[in-house]
Jmol script that loads the backbone (N, CA, C; Angstrom):
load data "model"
ATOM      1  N   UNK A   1     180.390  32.850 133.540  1.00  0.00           N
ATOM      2  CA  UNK A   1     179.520  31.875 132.908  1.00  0.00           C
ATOM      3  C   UNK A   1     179.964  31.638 131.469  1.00  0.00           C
ATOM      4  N   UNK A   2     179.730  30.774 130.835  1.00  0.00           N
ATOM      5  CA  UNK A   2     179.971  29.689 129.713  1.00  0.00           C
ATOM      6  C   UNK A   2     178.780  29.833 128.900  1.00  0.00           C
ATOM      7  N   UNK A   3     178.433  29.866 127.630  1.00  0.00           N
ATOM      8  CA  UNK A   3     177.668  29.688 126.700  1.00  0.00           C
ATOM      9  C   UNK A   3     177.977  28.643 125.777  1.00  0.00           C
ATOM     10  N   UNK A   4     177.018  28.009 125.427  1.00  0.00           N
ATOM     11  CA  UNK A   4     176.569  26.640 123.994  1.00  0.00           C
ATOM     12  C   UNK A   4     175.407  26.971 123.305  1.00  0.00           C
ATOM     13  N   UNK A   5     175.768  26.308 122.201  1.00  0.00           N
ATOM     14  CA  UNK A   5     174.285  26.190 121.320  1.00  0.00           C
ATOM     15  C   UNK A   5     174.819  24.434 120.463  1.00  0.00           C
ATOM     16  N   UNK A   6     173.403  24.300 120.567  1.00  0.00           N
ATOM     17  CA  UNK A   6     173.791  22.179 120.459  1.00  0.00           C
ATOM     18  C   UNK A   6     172.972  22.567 118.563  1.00  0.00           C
ATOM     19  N   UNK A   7     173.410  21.928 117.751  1.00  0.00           N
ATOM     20  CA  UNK A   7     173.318  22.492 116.531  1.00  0.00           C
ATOM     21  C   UNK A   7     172.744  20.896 116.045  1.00  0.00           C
ATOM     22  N   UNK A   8     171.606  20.998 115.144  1.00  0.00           N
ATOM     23  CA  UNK A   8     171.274  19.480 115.241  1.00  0.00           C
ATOM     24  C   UNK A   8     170.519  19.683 114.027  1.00  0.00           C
ATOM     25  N   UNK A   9     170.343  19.012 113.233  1.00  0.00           N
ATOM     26  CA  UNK A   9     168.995  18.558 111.919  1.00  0.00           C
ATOM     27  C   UNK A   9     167.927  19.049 112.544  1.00  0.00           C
ATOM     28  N   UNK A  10     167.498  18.051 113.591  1.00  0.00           N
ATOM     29  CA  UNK A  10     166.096  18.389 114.068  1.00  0.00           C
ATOM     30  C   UNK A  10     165.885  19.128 115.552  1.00  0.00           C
ATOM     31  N   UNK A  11     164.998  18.833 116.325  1.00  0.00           N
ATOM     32  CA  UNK A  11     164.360  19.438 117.468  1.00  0.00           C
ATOM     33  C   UNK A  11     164.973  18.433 118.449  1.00  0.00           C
ATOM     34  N   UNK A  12     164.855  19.182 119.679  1.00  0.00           N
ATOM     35  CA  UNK A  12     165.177  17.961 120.604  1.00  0.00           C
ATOM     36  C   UNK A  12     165.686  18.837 122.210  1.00  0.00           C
ATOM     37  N   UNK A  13     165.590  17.822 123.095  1.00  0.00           N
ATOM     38  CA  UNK A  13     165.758  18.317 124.154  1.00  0.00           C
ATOM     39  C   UNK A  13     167.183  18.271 124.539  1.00  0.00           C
ATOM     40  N   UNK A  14     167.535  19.491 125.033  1.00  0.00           N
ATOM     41  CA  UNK A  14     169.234  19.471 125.488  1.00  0.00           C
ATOM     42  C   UNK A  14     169.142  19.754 127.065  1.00  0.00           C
ATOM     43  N   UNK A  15     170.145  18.515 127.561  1.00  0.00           N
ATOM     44  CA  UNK A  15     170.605  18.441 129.130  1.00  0.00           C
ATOM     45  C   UNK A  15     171.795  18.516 128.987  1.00  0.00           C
ATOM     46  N   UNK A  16     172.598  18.871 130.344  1.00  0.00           N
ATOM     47  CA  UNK A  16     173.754  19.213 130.576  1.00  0.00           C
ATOM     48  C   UNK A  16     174.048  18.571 131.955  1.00  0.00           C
ATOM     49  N   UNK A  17     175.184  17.404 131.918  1.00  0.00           N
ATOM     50  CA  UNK A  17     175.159  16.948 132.954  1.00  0.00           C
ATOM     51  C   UNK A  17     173.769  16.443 133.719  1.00  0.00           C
ATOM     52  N   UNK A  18     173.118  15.851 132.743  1.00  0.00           N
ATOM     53  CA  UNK A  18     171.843  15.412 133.496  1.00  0.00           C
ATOM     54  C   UNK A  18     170.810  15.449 133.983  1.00  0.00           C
ATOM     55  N   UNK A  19     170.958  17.309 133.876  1.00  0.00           N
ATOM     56  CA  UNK A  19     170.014  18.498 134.115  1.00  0.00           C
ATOM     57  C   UNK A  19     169.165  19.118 132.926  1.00  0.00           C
ATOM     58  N   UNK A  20     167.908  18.994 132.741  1.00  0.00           N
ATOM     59  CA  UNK A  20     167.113  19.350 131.596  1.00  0.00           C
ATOM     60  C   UNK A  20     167.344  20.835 131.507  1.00  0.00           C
ATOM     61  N   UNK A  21     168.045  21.399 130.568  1.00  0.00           N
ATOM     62  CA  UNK A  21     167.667  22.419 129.821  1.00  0.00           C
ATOM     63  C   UNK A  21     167.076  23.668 129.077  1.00  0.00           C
ATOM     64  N   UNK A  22     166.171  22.830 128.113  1.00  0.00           N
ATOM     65  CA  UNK A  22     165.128  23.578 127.340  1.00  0.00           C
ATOM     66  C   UNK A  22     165.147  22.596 125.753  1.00  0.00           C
ATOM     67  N   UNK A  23     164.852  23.300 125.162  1.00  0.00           N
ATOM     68  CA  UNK A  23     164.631  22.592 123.852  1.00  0.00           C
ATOM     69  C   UNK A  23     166.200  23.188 122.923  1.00  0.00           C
ATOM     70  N   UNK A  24     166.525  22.634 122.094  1.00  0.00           N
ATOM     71  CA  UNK A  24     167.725  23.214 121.398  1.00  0.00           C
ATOM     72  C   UNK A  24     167.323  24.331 120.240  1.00  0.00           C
ATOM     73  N   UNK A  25     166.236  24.401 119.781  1.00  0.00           N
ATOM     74  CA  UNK A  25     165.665  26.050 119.265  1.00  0.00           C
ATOM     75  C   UNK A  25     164.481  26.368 119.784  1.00  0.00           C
ATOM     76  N   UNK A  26     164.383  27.857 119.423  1.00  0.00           N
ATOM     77  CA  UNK A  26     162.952  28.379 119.991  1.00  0.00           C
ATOM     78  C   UNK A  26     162.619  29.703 119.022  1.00  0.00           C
ATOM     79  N   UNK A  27     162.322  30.149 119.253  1.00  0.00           N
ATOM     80  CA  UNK A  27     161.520  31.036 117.855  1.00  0.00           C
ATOM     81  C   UNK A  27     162.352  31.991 117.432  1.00  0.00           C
ATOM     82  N   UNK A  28     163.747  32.432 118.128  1.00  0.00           N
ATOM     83  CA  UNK A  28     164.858  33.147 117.146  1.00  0.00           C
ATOM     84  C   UNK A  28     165.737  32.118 116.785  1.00  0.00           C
ATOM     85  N   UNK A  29     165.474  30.875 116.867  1.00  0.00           N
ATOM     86  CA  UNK A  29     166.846  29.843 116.341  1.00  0.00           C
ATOM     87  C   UNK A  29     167.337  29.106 117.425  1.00  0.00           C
ATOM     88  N   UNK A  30     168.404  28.747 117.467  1.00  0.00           N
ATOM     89  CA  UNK A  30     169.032  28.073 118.246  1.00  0.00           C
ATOM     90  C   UNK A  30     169.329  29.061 119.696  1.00  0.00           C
ATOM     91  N   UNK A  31     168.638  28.019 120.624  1.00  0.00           N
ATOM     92  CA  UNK A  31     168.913  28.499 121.828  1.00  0.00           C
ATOM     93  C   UNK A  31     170.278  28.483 122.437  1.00  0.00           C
ATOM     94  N   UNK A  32     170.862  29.469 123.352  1.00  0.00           N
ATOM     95  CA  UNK A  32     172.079  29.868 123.904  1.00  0.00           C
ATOM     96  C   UNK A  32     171.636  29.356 125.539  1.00  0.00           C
ATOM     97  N   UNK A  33     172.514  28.150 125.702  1.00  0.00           N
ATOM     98  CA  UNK A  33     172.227  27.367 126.829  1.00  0.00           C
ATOM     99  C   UNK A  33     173.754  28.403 127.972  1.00  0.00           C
ATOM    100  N   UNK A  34     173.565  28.168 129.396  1.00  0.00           N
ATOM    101  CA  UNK A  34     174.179  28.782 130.294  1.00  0.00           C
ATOM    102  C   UNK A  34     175.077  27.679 130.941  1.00  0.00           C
ATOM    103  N   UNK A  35     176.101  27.695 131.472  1.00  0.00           N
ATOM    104  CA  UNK A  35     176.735  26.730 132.128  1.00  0.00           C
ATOM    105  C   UNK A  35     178.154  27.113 132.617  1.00  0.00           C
ATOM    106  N   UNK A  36     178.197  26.611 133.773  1.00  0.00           N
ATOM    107  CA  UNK A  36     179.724  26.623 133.942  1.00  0.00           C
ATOM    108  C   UNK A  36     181.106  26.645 133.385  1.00  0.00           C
ATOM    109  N   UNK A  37     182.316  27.323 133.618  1.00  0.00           N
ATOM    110  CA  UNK A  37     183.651  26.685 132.957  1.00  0.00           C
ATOM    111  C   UNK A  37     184.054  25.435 133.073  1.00  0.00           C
ATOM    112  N   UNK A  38     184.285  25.067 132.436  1.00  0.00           N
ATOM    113  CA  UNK A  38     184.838  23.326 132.438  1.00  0.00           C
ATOM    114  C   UNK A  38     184.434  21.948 131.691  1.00  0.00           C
ATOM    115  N   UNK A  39     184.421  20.772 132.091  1.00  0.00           N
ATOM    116  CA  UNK A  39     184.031  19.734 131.269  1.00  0.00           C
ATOM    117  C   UNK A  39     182.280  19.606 131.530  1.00  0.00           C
ATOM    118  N   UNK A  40     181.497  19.019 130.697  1.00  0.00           N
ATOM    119  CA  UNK A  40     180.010  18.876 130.965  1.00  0.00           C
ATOM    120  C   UNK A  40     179.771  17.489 129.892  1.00  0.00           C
ATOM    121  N   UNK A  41     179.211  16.977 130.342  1.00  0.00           N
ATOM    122  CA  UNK A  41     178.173  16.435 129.520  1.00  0.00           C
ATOM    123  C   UNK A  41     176.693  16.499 128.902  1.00  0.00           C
ATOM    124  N   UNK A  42     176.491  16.597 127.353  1.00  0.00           N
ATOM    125  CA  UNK A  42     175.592  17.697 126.651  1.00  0.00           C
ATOM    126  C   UNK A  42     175.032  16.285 126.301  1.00  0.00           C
ATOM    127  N   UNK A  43     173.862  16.211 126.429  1.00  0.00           N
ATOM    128  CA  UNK A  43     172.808  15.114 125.830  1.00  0.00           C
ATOM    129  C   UNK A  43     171.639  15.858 125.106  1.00  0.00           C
ATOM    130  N   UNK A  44     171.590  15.374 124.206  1.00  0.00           N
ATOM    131  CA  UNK A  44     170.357  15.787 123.219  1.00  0.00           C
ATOM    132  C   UNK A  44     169.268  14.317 122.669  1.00  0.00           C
ATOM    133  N   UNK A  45     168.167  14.988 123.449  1.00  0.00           N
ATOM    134  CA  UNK A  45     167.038  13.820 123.067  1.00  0.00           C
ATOM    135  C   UNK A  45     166.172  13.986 121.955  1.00  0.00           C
ATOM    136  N   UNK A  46     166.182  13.564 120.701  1.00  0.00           N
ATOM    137  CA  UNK A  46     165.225  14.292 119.735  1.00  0.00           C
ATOM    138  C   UNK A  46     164.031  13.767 119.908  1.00  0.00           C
ATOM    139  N   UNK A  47     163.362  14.800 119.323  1.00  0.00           N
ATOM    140  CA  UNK A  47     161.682  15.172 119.543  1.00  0.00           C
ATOM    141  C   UNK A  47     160.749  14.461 118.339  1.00  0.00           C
ATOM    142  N   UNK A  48     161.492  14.115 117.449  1.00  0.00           N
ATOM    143  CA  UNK A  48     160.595  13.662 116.205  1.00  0.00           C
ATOM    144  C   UNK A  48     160.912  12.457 115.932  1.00  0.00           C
ATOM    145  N   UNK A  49     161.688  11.962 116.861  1.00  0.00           N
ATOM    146  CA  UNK A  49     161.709   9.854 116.785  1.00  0.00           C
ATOM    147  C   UNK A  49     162.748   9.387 116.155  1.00  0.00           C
ATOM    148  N   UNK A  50     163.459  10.683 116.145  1.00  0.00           N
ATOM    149  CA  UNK A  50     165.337  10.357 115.286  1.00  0.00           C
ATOM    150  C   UNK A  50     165.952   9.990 116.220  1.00  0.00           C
ATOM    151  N   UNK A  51     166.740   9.733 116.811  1.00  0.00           N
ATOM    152  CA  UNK A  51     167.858   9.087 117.602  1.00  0.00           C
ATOM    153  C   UNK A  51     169.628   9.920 117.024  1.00  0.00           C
ATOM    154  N   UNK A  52     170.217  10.395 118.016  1.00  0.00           N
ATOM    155  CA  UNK A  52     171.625  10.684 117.130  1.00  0.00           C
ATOM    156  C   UNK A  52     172.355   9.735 117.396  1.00  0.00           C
ATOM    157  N   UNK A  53     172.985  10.041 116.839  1.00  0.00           N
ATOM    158  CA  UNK A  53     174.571   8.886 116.583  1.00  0.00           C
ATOM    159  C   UNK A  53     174.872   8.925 118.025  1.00  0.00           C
ATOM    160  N   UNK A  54     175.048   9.646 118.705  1.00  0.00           N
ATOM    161  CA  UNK A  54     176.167   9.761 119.945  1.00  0.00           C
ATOM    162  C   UNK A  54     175.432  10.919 120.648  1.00  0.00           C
ATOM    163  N   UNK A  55     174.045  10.273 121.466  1.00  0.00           N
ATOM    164  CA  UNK A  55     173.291  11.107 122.307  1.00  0.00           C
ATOM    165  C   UNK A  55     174.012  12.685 123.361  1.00  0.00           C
ATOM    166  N   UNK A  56     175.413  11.562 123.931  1.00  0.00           N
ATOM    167  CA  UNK A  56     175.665  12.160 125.127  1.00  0.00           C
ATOM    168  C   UNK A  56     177.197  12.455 124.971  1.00  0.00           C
ATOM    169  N   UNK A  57     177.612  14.073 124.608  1.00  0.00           N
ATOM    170  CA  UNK A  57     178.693  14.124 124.412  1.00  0.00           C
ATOM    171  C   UNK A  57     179.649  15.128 125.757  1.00  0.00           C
ATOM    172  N   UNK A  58     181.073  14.479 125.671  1.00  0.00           N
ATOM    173  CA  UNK A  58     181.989  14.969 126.484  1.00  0.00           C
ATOM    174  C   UNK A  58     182.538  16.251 126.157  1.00  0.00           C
ATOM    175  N   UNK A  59     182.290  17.562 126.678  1.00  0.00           N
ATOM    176  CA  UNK A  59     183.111  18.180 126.313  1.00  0.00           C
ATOM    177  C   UNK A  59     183.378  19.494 127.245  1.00  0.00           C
ATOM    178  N   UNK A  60     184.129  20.371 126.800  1.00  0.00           N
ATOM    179  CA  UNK A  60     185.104  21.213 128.022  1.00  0.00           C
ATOM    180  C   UNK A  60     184.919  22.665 127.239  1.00  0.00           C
ATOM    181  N   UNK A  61     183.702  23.182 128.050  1.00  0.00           N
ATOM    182  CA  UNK A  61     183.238  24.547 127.314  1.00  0.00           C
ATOM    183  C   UNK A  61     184.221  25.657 128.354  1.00  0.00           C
ATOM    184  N   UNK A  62     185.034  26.882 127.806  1.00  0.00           N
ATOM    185  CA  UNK A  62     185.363  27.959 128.242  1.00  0.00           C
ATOM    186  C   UNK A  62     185.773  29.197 127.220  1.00  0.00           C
ATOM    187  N   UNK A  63     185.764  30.238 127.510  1.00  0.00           N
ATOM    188  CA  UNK A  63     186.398  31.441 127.212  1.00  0.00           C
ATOM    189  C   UNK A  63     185.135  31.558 126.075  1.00  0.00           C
ATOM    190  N   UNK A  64     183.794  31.105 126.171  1.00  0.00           N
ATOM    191  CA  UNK A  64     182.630  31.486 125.490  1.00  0.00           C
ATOM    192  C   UNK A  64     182.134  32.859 125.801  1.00  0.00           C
ATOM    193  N   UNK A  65     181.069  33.293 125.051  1.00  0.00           N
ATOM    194  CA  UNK A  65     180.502  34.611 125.441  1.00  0.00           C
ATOM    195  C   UNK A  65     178.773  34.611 124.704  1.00  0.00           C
ATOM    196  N   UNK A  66     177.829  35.164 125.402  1.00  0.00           N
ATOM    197  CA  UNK A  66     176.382  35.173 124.351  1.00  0.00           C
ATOM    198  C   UNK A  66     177.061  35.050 123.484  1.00  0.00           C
ATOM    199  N   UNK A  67     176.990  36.131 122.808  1.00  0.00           N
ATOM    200  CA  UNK A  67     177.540  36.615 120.881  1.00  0.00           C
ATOM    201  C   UNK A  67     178.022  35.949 120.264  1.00  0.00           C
ATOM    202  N   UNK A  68     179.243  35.156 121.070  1.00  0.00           N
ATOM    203  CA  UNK A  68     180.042  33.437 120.094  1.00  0.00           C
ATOM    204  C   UNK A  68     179.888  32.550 121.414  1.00  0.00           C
ATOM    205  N   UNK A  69     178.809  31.609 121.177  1.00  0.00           N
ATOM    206  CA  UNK A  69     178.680  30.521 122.058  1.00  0.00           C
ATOM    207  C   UNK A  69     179.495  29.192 121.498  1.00  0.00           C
ATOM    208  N   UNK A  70     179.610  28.155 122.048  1.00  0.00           N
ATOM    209  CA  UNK A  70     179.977  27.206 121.698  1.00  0.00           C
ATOM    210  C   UNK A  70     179.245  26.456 120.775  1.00  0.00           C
ATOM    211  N   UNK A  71     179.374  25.769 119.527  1.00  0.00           N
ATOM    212  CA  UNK A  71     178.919  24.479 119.200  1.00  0.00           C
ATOM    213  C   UNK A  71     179.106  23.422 119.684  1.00  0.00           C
ATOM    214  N   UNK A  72     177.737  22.578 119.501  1.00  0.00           N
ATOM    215  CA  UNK A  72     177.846  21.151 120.285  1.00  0.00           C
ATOM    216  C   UNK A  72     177.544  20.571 119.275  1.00  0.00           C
ATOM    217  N   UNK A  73     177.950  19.892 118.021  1.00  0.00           N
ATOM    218  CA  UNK A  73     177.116  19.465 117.246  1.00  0.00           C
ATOM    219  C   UNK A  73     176.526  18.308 117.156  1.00  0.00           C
ATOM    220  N   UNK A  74     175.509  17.651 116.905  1.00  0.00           N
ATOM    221  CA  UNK A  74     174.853  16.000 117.172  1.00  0.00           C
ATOM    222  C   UNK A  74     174.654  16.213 115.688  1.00  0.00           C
ATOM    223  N   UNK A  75     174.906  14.693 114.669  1.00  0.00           N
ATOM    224  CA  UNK A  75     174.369  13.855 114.131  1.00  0.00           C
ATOM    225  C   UNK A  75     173.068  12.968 114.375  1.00  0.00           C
ATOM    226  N   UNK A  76     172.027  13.136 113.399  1.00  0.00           N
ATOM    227  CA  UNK A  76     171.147  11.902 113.536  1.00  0.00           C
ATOM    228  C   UNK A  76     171.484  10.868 112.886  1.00  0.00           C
ATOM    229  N   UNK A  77     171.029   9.636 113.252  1.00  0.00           N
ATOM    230  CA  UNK A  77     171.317   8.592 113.114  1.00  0.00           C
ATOM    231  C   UNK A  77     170.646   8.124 111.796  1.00  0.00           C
ATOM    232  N   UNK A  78     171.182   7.102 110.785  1.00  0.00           N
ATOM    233  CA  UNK A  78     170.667   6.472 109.515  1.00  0.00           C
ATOM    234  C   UNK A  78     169.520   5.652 110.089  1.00  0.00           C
TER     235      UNK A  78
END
end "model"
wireframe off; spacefill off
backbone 0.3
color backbone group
């Protein structure tokens, strides 16, 4: 298994490939999402009426672990 953490300004919901998630923090910080080796698509919906730049990103998570997960990072939008 594969580890991420989607790193964002605000709150918001993180899917993977289309599949809901959880929220991107929770009361120790940024949540450590689970997923397969390989390419995924990471969408983050924010919760407080921000919008990011580039909701739904491409990318190719491996050789992760808990302890060093991946960054996903989203921009909010101006």
């Amino acid at each position: 298994m594969e580890f991420f953490i989607v790193k964002c300004d605000g709150r918001g919901k993180v899917y993977i490939d289309g599949s809901y998630q959880g929220e991107s923090v929770d009361d120790q910080g940024s949540h450590v999402f689970q997923c397969g080796s390989g390419g995924h698509d990471v969408t983050l919906e924010c919760l407080v009426g921000n919008q990011c730049q580039k909701a739904t990103q491409r990318v190719s998570i491996s050789e992760t672990n808990y302890i060093d997960p991946m960054e996903v990072p989203f921009e909010c939008a101006v």
